[in-house]
MIDOSE-1310 file (N, C-alpha, C; in nm, 2 decimals, decimal comma, always signed):
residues 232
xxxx	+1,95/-1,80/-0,17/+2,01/-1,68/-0,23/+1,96/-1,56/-0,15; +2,03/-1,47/-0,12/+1,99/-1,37/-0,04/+2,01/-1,26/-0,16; +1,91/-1,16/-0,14/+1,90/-1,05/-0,21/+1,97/-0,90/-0,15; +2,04/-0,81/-0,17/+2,10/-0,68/-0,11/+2,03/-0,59/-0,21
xxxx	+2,02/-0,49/-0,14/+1,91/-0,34/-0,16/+2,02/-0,23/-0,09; +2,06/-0,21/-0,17/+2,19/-0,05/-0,12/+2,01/+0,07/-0,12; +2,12/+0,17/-0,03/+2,02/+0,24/+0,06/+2,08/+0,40/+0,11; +2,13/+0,53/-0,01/+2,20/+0,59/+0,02/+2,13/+0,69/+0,12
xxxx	+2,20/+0,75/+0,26/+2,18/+0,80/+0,36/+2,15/+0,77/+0,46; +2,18/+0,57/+0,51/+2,09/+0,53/+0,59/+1,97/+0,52/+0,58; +1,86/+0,57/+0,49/+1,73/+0,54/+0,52/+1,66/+0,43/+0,54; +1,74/+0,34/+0,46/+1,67/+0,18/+0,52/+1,67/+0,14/+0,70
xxxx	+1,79/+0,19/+0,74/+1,77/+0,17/+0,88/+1,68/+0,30/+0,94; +1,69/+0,23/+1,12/+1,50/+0,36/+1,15/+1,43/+0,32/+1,10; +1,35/+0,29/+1,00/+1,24/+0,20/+0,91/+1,14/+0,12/+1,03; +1,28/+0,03/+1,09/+1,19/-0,09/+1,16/+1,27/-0,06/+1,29
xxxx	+1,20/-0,14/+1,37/+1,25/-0,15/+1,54/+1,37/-0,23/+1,51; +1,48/-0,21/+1,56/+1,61/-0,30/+1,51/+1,70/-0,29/+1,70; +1,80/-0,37/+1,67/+1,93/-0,41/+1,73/+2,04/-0,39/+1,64; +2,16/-0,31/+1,70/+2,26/-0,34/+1,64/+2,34/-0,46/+1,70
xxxx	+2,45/-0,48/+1,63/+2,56/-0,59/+1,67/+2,72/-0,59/+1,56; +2,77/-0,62/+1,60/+2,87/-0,63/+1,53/+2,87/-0,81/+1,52; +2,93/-0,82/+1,31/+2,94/-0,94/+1,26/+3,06/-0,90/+1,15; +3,11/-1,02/+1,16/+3,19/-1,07/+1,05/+3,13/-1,04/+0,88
xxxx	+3,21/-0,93/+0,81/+3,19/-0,93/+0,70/+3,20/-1,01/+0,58; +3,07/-1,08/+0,55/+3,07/-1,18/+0,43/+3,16/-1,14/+0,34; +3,25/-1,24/+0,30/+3,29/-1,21/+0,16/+3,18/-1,21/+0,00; +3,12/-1,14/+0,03/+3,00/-1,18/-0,08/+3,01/-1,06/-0,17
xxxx	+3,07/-1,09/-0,31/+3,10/-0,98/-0,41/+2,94/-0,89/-0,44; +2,82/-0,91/-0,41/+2,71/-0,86/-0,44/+2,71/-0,77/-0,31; +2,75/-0,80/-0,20/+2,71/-0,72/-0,08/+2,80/-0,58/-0,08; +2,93/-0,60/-0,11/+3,04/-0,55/-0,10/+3,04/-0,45/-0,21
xxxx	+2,97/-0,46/-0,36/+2,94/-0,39/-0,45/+2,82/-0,28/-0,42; +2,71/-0,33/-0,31/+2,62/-0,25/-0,28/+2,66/-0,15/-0,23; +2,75/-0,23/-0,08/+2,84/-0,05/-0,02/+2,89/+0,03/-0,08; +2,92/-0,02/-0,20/+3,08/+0,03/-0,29/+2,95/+0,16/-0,34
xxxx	+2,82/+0,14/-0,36/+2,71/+0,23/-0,47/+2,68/+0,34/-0,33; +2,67/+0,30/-0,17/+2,62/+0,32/-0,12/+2,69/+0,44/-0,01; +2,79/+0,50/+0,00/+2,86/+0,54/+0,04/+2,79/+0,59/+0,17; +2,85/+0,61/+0,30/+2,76/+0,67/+0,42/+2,61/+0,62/+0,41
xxxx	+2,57/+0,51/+0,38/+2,42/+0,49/+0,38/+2,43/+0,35/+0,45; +2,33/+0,24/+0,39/+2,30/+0,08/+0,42/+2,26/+0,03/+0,31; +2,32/-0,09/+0,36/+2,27/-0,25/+0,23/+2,14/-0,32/+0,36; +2,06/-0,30/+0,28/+1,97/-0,42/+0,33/+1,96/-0,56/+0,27
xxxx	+1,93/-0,63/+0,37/+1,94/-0,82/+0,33/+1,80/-0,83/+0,32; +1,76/-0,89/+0,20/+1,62/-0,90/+0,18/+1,57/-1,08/+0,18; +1,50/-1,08/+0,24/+1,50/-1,21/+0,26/+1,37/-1,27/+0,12; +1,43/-1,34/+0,06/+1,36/-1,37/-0,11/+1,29/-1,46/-0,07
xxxx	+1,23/-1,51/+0,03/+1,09/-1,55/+0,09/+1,00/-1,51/+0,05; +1,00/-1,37/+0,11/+0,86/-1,28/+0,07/+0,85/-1,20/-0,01; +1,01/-1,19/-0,13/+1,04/-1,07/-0,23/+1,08/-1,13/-0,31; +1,08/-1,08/-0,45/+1,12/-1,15/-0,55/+1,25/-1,04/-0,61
xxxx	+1,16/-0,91/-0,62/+1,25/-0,84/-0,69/+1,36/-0,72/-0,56; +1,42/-0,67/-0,56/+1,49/-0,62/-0,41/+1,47/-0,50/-0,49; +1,51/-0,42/-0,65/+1,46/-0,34/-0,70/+1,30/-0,27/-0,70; +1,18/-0,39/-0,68/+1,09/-0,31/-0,67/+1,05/-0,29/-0,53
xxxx	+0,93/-0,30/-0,51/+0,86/-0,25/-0,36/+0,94/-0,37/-0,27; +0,96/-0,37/-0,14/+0,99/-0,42/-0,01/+0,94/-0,40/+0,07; +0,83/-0,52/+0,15/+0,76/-0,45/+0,27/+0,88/-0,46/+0,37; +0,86/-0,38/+0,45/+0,94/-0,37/+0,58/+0,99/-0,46/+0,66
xxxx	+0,85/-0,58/+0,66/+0,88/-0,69/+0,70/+0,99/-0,83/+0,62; +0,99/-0,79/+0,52/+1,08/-0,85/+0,38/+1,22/-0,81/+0,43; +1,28/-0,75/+0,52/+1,42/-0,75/+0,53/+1,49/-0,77/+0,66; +1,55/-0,85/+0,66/+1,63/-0,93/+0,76/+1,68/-0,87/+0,86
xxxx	+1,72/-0,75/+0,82/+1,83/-0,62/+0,85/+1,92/-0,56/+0,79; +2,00/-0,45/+0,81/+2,08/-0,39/+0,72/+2,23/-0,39/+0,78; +2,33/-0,38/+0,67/+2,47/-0,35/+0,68/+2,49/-0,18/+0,73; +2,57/-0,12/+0,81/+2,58/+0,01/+0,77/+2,72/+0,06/+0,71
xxxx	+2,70/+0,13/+0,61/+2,86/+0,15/+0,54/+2,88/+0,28/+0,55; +3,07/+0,30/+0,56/+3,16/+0,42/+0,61/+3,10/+0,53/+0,51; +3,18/+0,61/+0,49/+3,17/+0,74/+0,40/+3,21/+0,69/+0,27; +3,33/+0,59/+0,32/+3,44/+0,54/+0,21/+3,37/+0,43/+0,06
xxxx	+3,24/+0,37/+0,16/+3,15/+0,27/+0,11/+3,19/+0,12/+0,18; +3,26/+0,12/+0,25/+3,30/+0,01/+0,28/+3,21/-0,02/+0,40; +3,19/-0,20/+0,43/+3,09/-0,21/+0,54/+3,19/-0,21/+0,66; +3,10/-0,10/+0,77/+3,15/-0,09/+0,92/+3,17/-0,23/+1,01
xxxx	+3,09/-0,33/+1,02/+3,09/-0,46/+1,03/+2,96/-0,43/+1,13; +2,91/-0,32/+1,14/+2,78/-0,28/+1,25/+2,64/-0,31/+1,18; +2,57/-0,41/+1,20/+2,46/-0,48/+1,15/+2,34/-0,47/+1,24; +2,24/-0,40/+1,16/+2,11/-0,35/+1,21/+1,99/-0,46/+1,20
xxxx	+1,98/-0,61/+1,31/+1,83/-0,68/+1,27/+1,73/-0,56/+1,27; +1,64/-0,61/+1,20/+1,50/-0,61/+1,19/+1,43/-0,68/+1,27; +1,35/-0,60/+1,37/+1,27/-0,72/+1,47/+1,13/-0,71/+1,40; +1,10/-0,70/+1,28/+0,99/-0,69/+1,22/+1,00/-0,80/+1,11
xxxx	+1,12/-0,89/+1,11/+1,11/-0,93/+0,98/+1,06/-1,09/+1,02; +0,94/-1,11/+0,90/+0,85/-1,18/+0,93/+0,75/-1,20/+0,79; +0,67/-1,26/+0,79/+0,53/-1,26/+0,71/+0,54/-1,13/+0,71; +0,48/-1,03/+0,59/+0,45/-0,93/+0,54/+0,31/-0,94/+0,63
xxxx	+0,25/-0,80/+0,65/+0,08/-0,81/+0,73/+0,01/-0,71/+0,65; -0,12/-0,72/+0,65/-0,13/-0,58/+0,60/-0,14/-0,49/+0,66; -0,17/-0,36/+0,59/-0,12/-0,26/+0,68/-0,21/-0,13/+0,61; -0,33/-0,12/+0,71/-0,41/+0,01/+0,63/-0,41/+0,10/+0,74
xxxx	-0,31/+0,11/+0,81/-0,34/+0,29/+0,93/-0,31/+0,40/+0,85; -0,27/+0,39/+0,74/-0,30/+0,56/+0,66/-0,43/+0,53/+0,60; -0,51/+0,46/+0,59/-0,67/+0,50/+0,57/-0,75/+0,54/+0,69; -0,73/+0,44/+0,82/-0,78/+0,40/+0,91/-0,76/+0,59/+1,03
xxxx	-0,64/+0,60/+1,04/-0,56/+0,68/+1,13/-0,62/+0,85/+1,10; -0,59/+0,87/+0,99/-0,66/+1,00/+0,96/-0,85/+1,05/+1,03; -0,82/+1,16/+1,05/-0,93/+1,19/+1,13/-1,07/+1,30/+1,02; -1,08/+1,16/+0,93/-1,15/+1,13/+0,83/-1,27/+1,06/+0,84
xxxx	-1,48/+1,12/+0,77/-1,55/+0,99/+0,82/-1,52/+0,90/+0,70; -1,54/+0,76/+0,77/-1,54/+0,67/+0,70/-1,65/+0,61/+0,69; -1,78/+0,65/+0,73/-1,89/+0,55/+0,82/-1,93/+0,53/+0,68; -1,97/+0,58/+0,54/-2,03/+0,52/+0,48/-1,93/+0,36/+0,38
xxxx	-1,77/+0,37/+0,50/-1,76/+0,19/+0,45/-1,81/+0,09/+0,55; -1,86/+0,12/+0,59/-1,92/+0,00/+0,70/-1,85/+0,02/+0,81; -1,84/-0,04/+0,96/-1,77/-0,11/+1,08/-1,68/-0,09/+1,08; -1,60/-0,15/+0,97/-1,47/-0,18/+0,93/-1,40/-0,16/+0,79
xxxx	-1,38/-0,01/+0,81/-1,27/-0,01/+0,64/-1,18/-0,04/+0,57; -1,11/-0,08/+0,71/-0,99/-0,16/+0,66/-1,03/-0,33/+0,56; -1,14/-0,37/+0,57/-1,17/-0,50/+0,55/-1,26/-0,46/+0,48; -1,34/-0,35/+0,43/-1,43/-0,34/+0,33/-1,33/-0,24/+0,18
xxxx	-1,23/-0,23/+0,22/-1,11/-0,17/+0,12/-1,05/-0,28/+0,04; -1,01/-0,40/+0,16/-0,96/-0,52/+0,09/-1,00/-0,60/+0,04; -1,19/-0,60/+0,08/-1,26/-0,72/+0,00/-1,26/-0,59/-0,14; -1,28/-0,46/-0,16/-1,28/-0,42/-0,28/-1,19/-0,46/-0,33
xxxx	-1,06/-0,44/-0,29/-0,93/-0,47/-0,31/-0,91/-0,64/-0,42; -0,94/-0,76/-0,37/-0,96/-0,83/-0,37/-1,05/-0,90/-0,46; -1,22/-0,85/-0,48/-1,31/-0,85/-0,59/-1,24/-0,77/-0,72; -1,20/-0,69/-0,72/-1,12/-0,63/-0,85/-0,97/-0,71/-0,91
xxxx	-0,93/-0,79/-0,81/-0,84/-0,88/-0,88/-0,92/-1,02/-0,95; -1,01/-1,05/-0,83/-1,05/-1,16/-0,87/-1,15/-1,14/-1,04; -1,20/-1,04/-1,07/-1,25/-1,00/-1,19/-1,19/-1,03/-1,29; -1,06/-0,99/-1,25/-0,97/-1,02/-1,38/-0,87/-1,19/-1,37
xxxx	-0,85/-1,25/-1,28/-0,78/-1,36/-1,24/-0,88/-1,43/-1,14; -0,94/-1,54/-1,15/-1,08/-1,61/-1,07/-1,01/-1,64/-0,94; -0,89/-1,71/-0,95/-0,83/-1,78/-0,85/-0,71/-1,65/-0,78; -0,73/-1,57/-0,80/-0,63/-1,45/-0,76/-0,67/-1,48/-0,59
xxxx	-0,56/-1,45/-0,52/-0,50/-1,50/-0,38/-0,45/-1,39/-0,34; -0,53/-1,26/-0,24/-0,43/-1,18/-0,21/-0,36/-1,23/-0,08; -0,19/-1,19/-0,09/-0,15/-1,25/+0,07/-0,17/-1,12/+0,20; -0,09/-0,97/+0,05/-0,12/-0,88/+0,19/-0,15/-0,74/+0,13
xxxx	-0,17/-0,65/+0,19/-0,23/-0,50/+0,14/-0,14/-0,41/+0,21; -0,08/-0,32/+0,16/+0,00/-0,19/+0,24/-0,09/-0,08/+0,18; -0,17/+0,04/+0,27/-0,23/+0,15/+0,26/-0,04/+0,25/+0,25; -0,02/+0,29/+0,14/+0,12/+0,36/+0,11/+0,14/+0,52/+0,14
xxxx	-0,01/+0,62/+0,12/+0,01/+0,70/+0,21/-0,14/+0,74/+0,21; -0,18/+0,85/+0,31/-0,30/+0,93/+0,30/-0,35/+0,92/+0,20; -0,53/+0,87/+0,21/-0,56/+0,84/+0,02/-0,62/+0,99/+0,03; -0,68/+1,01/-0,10/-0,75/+1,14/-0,12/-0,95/+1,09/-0,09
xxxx	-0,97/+1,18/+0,00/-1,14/+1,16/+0,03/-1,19/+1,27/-0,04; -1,35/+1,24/-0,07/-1,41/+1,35/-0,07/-1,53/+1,30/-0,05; -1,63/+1,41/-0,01/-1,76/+1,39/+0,05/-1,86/+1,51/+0,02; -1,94/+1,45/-0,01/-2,01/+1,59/-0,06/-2,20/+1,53/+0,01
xxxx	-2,26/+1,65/+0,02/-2,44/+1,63/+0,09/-2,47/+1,74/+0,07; -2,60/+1,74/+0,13/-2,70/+1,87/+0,11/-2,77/+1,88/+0,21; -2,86/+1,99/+0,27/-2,88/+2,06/+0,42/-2,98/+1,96/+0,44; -3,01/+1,89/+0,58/-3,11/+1,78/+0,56/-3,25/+1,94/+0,53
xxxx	-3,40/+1,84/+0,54/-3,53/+1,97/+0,45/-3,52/+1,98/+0,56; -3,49/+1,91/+0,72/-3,62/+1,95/+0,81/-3,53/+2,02/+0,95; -3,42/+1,97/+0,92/-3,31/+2,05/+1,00/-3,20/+2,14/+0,92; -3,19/+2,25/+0,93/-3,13/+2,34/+0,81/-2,94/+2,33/+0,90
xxxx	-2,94/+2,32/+1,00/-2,83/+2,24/+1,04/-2,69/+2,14/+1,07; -2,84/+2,04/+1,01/-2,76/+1,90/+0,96/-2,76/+1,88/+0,87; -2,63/+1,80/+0,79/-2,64/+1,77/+0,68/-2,63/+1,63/+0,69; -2,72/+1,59/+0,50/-2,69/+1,45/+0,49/-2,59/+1,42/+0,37
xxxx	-2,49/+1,36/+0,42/-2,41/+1,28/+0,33/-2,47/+1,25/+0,20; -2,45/+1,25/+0,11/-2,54/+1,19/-0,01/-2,41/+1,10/-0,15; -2,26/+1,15/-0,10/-2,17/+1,07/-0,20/-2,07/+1,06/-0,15; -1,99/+1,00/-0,13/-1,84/+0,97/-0,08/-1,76/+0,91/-0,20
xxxx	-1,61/+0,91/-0,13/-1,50/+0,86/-0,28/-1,37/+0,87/-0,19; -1,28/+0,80/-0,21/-1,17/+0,77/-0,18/-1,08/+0,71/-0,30; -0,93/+0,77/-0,26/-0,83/+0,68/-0,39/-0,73/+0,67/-0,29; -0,69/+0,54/-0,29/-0,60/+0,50/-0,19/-0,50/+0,41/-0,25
xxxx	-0,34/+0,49/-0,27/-0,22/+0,41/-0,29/-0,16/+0,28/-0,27; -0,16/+0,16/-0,30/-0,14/+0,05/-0,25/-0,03/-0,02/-0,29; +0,05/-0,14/-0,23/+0,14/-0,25/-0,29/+0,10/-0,33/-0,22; +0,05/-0,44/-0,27/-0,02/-0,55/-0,25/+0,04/-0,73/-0,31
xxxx	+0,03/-0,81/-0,25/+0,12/-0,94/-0,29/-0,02/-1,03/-0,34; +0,00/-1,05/-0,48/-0,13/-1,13/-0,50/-0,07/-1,29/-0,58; -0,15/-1,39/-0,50/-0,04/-1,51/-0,59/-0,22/-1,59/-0,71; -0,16/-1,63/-0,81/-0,22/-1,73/-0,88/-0,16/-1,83/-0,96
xxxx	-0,23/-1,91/-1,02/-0,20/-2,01/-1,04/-0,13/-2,00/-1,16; -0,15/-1,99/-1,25/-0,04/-1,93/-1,41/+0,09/-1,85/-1,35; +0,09/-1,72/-1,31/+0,18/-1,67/-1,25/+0,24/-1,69/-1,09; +0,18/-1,75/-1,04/+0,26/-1,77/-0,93/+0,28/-1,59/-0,83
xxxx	+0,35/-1,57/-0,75/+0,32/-1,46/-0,67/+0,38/-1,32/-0,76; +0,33/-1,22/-0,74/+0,36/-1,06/-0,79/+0,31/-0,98/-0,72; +0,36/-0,86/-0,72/+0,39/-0,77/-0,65/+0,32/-0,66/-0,71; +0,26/-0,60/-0,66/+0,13/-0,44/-0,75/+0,15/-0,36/-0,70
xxxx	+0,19/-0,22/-0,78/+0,18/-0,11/-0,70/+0,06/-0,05/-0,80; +0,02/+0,05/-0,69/-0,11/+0,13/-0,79/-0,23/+0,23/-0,73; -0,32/+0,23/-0,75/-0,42/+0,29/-0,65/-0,58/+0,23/-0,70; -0,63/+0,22/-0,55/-0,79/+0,18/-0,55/-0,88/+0,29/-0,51
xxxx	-0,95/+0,30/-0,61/-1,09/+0,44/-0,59/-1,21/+0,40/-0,52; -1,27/+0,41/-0,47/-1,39/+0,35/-0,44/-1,46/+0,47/-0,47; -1,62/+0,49/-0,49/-1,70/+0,60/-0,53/-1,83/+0,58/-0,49; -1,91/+0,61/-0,42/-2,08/+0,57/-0,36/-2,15/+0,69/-0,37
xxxx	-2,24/+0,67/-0,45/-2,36/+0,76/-0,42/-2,50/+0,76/-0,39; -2,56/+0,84/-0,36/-2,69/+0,82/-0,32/-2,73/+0,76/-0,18; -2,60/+0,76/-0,11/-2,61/+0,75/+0,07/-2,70/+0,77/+0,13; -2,76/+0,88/+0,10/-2,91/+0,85/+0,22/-2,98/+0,82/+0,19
xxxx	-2,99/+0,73/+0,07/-3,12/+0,66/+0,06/-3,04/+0,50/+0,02; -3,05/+0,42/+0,11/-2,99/+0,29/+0,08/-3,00/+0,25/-0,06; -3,16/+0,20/-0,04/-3,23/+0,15/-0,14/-3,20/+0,18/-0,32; -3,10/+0,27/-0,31/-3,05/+0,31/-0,44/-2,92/+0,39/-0,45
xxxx	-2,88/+0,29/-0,36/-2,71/+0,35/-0,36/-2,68/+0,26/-0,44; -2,54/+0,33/-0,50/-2,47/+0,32/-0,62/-2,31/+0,28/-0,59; -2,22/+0,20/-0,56/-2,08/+0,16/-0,55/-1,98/+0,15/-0,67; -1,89/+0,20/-0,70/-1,82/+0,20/-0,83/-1,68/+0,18/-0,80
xxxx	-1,61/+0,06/-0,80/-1,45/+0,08/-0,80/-1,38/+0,07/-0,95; -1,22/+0,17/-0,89/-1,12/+0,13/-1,02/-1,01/+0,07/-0,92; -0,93/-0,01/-1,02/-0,81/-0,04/-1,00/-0,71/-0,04/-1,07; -0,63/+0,07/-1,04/-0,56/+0,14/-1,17/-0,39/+0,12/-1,09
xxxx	-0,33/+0,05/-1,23/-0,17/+0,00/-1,19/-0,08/+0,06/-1,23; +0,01/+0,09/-1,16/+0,13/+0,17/-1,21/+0,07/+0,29/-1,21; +0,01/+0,39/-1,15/-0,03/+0,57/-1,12/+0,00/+0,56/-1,00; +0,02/+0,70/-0,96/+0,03/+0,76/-0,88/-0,08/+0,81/-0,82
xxxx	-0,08/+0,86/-0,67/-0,22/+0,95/-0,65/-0,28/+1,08/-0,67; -0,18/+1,16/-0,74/-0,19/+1,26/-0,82/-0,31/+1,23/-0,91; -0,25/+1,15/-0,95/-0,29/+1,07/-1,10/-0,46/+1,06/-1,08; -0,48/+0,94/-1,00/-0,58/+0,89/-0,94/-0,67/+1,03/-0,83
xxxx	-0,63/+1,11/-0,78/-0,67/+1,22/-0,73/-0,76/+1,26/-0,80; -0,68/+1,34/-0,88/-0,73/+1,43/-1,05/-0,88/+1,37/-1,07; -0,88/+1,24/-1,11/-0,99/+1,21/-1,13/-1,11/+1,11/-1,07; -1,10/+1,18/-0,94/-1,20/+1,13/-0,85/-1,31/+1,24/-0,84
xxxx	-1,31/+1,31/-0,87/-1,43/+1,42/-0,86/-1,53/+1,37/-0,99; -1,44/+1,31/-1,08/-1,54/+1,31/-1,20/-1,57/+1,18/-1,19; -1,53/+1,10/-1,13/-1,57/+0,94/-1,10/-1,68/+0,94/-1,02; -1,69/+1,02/-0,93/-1,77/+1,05/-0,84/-1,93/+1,07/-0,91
xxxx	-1,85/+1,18/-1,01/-2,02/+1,18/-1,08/-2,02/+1,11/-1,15; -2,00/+1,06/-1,22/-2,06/+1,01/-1,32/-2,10/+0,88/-1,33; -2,10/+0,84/-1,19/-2,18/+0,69/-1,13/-2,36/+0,79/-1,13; -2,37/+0,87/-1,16/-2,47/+0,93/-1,16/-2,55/+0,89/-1,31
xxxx	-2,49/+0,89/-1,40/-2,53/+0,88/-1,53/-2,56/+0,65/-1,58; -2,52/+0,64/-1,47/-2,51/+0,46/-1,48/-2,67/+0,45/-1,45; -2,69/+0,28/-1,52/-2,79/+0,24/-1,50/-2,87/+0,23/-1,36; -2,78/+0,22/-1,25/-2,84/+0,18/-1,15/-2,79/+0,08/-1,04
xxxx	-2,73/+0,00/-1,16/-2,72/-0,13/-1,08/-2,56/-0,10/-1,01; -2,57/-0,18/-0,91/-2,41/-0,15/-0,82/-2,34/-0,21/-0,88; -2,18/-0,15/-0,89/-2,11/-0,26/-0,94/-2,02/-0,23/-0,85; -1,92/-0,38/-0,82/-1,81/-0,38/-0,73/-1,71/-0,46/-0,77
């Protein structure tokens, strides 16, 4: 079964690196109904491998390629592959890319984001299986320190926080694979002094980063008021 995803204004194509070609128009009343919605836009072919629902999220790599349709709605017979379409990967360059510090996640943020990522499903589902992570846009940072005593020049970091937008494919065993949209916070305090640093994540489903934004300043503190012990 192939899945179609109408797409008014073209924006599904451009998306991915593609080829066009001309093909013979399926007689398929689901494809032909999407142009009909789609007028001057594209149907994308979604390949139900890696997607279940063609209404909710679609990684990039989840589509085969798109139809492009006239003004009238009807398909042109001009068919856009996708040279991306493949396994879903993840994908954190909007954490990674911004010229943002990140040093208090370790080496590697992208991999210390997704074991958070990852530890917060498993908390709730033991056997939770993530397959892949999309960073969906610029998360919200903040950073806050105080003048080091002995250099009134440099400062030391002393708390960091990020909330970062995600769709993520997690499979387990009762449910089988699903699809998450949402955002991950991470919160650390007490940075310059290891020995009693503090880590706090949420994983909050269905918000926005507005949402999740708003209240990262008070997340931030109030790992202040906890007992002590790290939690992740």
């Amino acid at each position: 079964m192939v899945n179609w995803a109408g797409n008014g204004g073209g924006g599904n194509v451009g998306r991915f690196g593609s080829r066009s070609r001309r093909k013979g128009i399926p007689n398929e009343p689901a494809l032909l109904a999407a142009a009909a919605e789609n007028p001057g836009g594209s149907v994308a072919e979604i390949d139900p491998t890696y997607i279940d629902d063609p209404n909710g999220y679609v990684p990039p790599e989840a589509i085969r390629g798109a139809w492009l349709v006239d003004s009238s709605g009807k398909l042109t017979g001009e068919y856009q592959e996708n040279l991306r379409h493949g396994v879903p990967q993840d994908d954190f360059s909007k954490l990674t890319d911004p010229d943002h510090w990140l040093g208090w996640l370790g080496d590697d943020p992208a991999t210390a984001v997704r074991k958070g990522i990852e530890e917060s499903l498993r908390a709730q589902v033991a056997d939770a299986v993530v397959e892949w992570v999309k960073i969906l846009e610029t998360p919200r940072f903040l950073t806050g320190g105080r003048r080091h005593s002995e250099d009134e020049q440099a400062m030391l970091v002393t708390r960091a926080a990020l909330a970062a937008p995600f769709a993520l494919s997690v499979r387990t065993t009762q449910h089988g694979r699903s699809i998450l949209l949402g955002v991950f916070s991470w919160a650390a305090v007490n940075l310059s002094s290891p020995e009693v640093r503090k880590d706090r994540h949420w994983f909050d489903l269905g918000v926005g980063l507005d949402w999740a934004g708003e209240r990262l300043q008070g997340r931030i503190y109030e790992i202040d008021g906890e007992d002590g012990t790290v939690e992740r």
